[in-house]
Every structure is written in C-alpha cells, then in structure tokens.
FIKOL-517112 format. One record per residue (C-alpha): residue number from 1; x, y, z. Coordinates in steps of 0.25 Angstrom, whole numbers. Layout:
BEGIN
num; xx; yy; zz
NUM; X; Y; Z;
...
end
This chain:
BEGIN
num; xx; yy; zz
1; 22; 19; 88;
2; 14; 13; 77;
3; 21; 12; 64;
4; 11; 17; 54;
5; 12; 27; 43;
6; -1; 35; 31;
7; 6; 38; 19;
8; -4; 45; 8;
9; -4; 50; -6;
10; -14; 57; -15;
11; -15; 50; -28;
12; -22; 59; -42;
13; -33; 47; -43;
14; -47; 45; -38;
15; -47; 36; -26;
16; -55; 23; -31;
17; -42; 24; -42;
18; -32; 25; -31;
19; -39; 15; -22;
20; -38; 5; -35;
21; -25; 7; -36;
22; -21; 1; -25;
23; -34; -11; -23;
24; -32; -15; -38;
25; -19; -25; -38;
26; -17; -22; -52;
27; -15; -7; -51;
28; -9; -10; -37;
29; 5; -17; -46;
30; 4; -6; -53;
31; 12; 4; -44;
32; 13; -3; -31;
33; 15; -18; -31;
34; 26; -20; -40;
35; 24; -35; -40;
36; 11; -33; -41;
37; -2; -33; -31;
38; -12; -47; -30;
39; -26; -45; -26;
40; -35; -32; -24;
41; -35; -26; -12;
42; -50; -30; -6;
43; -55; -31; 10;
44; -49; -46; 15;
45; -40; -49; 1;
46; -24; -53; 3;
47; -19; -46; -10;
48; -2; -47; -15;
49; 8; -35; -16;
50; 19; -38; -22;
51; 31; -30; -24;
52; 43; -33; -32;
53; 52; -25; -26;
54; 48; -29; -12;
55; 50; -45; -11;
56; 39; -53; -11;
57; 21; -50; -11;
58; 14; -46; 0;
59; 1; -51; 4;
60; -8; -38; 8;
61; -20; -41; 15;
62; -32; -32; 12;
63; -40; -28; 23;
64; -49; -19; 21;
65; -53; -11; 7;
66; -63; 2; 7;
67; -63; 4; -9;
68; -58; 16; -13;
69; -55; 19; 4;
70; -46; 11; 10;
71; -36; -2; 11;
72; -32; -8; 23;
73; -21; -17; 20;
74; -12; -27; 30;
75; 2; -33; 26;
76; 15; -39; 30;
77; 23; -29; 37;
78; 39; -32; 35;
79; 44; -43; 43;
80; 50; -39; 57;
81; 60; -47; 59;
82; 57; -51; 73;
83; 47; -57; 80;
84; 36; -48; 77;
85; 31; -56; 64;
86; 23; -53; 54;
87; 14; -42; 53;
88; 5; -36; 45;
89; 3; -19; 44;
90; -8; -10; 37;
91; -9; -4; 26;
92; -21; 8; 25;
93; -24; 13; 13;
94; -34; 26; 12;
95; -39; 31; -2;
96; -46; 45; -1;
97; -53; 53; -11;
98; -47; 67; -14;
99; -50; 79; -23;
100; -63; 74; -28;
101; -57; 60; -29;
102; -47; 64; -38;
103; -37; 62; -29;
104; -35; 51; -20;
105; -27; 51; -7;
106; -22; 37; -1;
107; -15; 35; 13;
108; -8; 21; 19;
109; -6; 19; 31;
110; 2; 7; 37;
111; 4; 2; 51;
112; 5; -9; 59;
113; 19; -12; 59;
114; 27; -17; 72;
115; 34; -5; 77;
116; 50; -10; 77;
117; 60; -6; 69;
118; 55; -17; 56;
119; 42; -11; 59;
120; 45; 3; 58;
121; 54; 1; 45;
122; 44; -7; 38;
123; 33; 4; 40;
124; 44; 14; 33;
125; 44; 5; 21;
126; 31; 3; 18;
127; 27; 18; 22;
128; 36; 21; 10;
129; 30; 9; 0;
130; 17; 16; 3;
131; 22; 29; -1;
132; 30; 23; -14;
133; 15; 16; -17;
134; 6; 26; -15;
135; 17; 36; -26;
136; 17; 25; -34;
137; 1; 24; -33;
138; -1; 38; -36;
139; 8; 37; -48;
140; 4; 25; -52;
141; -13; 28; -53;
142; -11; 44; -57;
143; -1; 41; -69;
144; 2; 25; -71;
145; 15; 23; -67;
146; 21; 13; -58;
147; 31; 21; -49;
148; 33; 8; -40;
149; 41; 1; -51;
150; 54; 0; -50;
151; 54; 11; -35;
152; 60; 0; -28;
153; 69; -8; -33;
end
C-alpha cells in the first residue's frame, strides 16, 4: 500500500498568476501561511511556512521549480512516535493552462509516508490542508480574500 493521494482545483486566473501565488512568499501569507512564508520557492532553495495556528515553522525544501509548470517540494512528515524517525514526504504541485489560459487547474499530490497507523492519519490531515489551501487560493487570487484566517483556530 502506498499512502498517497492528488487533490486538484480549477482557479478563474491565468496560470503564471496562479503559479506566483504560490512561488511569491508575500502573496503566499496572503491565504496560506498564516504566520507567514520566508523565501521564494526556486530549485535547491530551503524556504519557511509558518502557520499560527499550527505550532511552530516548517523548513520546506525546494526541489525542483518549472516556472509556471511545476513544484516539487520535500518536508517533515508528523513524527511517528516510534522508531521509524524522521522522514521527509513530497509534495507535487501541477499548474495547467485551461480555456485559453483563462483558467488554471492545479493538482497536489503527497506521498511518501510510512504506512502505520501515524502514517496514514497524518496523510489524512495534510490531504485536507491541501484542499483547505487550494479553496483558500482560489479565493484569495480571484477576489482578495483571505479565507484561511481565523478557519482553524
């Protein structure tokens, strides 16, 4: 078995707008990283996500960046508890054009998690904050609004 899931959504924006929103740390803070987001997302960079409602910063290591295609992304999965470690999975994100580029349709997929019980509950959560950020993204680049703020906690 190999915990993994795609989760997509189609956002009102051409793609290189979409595909900033989530490189640009600035624009970032603006709907997903309520404690804001250090560093643009570039091939070999170690950028910061912080989220307030989530204790602590994560480091986020970039590994490979397409402009306006594609991020590949590795981070800490949630500690196991047992003598698995720690553990990285990652994160793919795909930016395609849609409807003359009017339209943009971006999919993430995670995997990599150690299949146990932690493993699989931790591939739950993060399946939903994917979901929560790309709602929040949509809203957030077609009309300004930070939908994030305020969700969790």
């Amino acid at each position: 078995m190999d915990f993994k899931f795609t989760v997509s959504g189609r956002i009102s924006k051409p793609v290189h707008e979409v595909f900033e929103a989530v490189v640009d740390p600035k624009k970032l803070s603006g709907y997903f990283t309520t404690g804001g987001a250090k560093g643009r997302l570039e091939t070999g960079a170690t950028v910061t996500w912080d989220f307030h409602d989530f204790p602590g910063a994560f480091p986020v290591n970039v590994v490979e960046v397409v402009p306006d295609e594609k991020i590949v992304l590795t981070w800490g999965a949630a500690p196991e508890g047992d003598d698995t470690g720690n553990y990285d999975t990652t994160v793919t994100m795909v930016f395609e054009p849609l409807d003359d580029n009017t339209r943009t349709l971006v999919s993430i997929t995670e995997e990599g998690w150690k299949e146990t019980e932690t493993g699989l509950k931790s591939s739950y959560g993060n399946c939903e904050g994917w979901t929560g950020m790309l709602a929040a993204m949509k809203v957030y680049v077609e009309h300004g609004i930070n939908l994030r703020e305020g969700f969790y906690k």
